[in-house]
N, C-alpha and C positions, 0 to 999 in steps of 0.2 A: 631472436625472432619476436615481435610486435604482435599482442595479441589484439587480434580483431575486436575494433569498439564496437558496442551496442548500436543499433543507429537510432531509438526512441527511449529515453530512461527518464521515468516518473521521477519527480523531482519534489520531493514534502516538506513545505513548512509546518513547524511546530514548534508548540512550547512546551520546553524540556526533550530537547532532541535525545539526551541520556534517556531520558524513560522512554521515550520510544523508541529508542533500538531496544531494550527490553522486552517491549512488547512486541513486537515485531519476530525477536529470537523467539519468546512461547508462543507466540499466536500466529505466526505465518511458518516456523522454521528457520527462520531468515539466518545467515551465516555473518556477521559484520566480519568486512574487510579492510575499513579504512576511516581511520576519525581524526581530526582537526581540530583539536579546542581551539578554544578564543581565548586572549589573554585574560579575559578574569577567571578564568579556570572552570566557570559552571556552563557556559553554552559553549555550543558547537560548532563552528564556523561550515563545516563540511564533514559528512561523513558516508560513508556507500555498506551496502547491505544486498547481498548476492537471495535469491528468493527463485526458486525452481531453475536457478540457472540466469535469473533475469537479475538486472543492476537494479537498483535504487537510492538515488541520494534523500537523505535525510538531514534538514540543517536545522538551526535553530532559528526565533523570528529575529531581528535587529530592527527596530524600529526605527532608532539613531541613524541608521543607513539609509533609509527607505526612500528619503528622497533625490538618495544619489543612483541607486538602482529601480529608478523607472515608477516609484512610489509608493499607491498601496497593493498593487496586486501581491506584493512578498510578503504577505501576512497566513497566519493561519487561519485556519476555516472556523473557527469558535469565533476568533475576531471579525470575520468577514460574514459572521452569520450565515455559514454552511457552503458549498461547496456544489459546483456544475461537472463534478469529477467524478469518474467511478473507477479506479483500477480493477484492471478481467483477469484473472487467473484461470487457465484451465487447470484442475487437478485429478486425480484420480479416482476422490470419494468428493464429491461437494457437501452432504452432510456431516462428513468426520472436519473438511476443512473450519466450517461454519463452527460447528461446536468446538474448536479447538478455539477460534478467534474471541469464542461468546467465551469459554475458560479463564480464557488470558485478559477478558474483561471490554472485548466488543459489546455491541448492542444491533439484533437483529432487526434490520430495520425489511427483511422480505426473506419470510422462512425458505428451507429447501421445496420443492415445489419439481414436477413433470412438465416443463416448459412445452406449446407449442411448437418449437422448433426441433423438437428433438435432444433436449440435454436436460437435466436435474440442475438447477440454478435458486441459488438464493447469495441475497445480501445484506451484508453487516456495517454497520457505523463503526471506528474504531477511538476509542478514547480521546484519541487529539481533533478528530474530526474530518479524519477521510473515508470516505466511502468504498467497499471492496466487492468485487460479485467474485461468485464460484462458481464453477460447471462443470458437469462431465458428462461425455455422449451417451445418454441412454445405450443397450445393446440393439433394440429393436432400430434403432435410426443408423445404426452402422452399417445396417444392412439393407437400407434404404439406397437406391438406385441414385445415384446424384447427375444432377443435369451435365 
């Protein structure tokens, strides 16, 4: 039996993909499933990291490569001077998430917070330079009538 692919999987460049699955393991929970070195034995060609049930590739940058894969978008986000990305996670506490992320050595870039819309949301910068939000439904807004 074939198990059903994901049909949307965030896809992270970084430098030192090893220390980011690392972090990823303390600061999200992340499970790694699958790693690919590169022949010089320090970067990562490919690797995936299961996170509430969701996929994520994690690779390393290759610059050497860059301009046989479409150029410089394959860089990471310290390179690229930051990032138009935010990965959403719903979780069950958004401040336990946050503070486990700021532990593991994120940086709070929008504390936990009573969101307009009805959820507890804040988000973190993470070490390599991706951007992360968290949320979880307020109880009063569950119980809000929805269109």
């Amino acid at each position: 039996m074939t198990e059903k692919l994901q049909t949307v999987t965030p896809h992270l460049v970084v430098d030192n993909a090893n220390a980011a699955l690392e972090f990823y393991k303390k600061g999200l929970g992340a499970t790694e499933t699958f790693r690919m070195p590169y022949e010089d034995g320090n970067r990562l060609m490919h690797s995936e990291i299961n996170v509430l049930g969701a996929r994520i590739f994690v690779v390393d940058a290759f610059p050497e490569f860059a301009a046989q894969h479409g150029g410089n978008h394959y860089q990471p986000p310290k390179q690229l001077k930051g990032t138009s990305v935010t990965i959403h996670i719903e979780v069950p506490d958004c401040d336990s998430a946050i503070k486990r992320m700021v532990d593991a050595g994120a940086t709070i870039t929008m504390p936990p917070m009573d969101a307009f819309w009805g959820a507890r949301y804040g988000q973190v910068l993470d070490p390599f330079g991706h951007a992360w939000s968290f949320a979880h439904p307020k109880p009063e807004a569950m119980k809000m009538p929805q269109p």
